[in-house]
C-alpha positions in Angstrom: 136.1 102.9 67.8 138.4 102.5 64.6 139.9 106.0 65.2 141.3 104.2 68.6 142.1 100.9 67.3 144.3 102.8 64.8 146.0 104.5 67.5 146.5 101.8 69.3 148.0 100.0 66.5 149.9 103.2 65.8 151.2 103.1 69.3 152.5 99.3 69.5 153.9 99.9 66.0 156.0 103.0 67.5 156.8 100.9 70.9 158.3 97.5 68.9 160.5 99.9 66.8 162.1 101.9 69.6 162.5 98.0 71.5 164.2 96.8 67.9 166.3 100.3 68.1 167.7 100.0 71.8 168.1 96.4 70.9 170.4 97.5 68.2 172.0 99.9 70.5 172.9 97.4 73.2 174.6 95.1 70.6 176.7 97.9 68.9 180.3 97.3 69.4 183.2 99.8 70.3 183.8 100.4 67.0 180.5 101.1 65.7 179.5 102.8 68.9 182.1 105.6 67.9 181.5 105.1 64.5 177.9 106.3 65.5 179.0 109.3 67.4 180.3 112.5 65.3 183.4 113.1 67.9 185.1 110.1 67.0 185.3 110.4 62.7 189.3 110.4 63.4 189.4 108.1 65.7 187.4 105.7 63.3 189.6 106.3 60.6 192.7 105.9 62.4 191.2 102.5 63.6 190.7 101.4 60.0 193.9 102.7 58.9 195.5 100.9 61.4 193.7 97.6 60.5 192.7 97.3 64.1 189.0 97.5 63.3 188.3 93.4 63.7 190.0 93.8 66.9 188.3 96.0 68.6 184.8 94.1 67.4 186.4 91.3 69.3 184.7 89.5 72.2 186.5 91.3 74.6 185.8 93.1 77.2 187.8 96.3 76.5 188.1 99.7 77.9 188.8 102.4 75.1 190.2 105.8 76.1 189.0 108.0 73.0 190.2 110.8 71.6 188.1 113.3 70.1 188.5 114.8 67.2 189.3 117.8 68.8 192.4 115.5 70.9 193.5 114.7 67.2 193.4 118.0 65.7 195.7 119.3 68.8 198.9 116.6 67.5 201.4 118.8 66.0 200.8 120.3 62.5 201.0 117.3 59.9 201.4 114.5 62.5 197.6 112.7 61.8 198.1 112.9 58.2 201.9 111.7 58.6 200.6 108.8 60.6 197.7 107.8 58.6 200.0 106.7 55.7 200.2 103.3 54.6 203.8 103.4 55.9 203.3 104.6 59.3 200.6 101.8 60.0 202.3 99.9 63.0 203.0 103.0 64.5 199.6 104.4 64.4 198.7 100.4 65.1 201.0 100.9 68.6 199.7 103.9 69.6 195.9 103.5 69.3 196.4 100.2 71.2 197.8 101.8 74.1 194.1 104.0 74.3 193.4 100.4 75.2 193.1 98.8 78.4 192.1 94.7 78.4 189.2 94.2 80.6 186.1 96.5 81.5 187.2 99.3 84.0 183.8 101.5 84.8 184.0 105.0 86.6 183.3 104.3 89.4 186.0 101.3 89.3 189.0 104.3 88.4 187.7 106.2 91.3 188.7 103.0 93.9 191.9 102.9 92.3 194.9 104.7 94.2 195.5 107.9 92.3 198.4 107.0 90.0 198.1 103.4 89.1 199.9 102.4 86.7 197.6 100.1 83.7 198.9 97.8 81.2 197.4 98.6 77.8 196.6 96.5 74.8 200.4 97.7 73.2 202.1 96.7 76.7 203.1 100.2 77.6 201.5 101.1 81.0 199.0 103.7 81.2 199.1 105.9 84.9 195.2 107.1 86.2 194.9 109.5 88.4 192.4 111.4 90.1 192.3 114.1 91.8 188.9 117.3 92.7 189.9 118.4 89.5 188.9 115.1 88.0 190.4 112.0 86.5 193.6 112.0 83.7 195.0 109.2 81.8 198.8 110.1 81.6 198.3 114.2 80.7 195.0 113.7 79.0 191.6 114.4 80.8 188.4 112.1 81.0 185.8 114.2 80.0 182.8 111.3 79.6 182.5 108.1 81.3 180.9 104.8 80.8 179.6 105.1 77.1 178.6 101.2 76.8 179.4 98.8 73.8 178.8 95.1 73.8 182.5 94.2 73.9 183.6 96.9 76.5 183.4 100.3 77.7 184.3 104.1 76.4 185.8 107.3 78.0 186.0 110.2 75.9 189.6 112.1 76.9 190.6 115.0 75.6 194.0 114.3 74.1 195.9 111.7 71.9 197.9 109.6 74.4 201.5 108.8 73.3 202.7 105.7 74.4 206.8 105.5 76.1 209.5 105.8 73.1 211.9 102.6 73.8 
């Protein structure tokens, strides 16, 4: 009889802490939801760099087109580190924003879209999503994961470090 009250106790002590740790998951915001994943380190220390972390914990809702740290480590040679100086901070600033859509747009939302829709982005460049059997790109870069949820938007994992239009 104590051997199962134990248990039991055991049990509703395992069950509250996995409802306290989805709890924590749901309210996780885009920036520590890719702080929390290992394929966005560069993308999180651009974001700091580029003192856009507050913004991105804003209410929102936003959509995020990340890069991975793969997409990063395909920029040219020196590029990351060149734009990661204190210098080069509102251009790193203007193109992370335009990885940034305002407004929550879900898979299956791109999808209804006509293939090549053009998107304002957070910088005010437009964006163009297509979508196609081999998938959907944003500009040249391909969405490899969809719908990651945060409490202040959504994120897609793509493949390559979007450059917004030089004036």
């Amino acid at each position: 009889m104590m051997r199962t009250m134990q248990r039991s106790w055991f049990t509703a002590a395992l069950i509250a802490l996995a409802a306290v740790g989805a709890g924590r998951a749901q309210a996780a915001d885009l920036v520590e939801v890719a702080a929390g994943s290992a394929q966005f380190q560069t993308l999180v220390a651009a974001v700091k760099a580029a003192d856009l972390v507050e913004t991105l914990k804003g209410k929102g809702p936003f959509t995020l087109f990340a890069p991975t740290d793969e997409a990063f480590a395909r920029l040219p040679k020196g590029t990351l580190e060149t734009l990661l100086k204190p210098e080069n901070k509102e251009k790193l600033a203007a193109i992370l924003t335009y990885h940034v859509v305002p407004g929550e747009i879900m898979a299956a939302d791109v999808v209804k879209l006509e293939s090549g829709t053009k998107v304002a982005t957070a910088n005010g460049a437009k964006i163009t999503i297509t979508h196609d059997s081999k998938g959907v790109r944003v500009n040249d870069a391909h969405v490899v994961q969809t719908d990651i949820q945060a409490d202040n938007g959504v994120i897609h994992v793509i493949d390559r470090v979007i450059l917004p239009p030089t004036p």
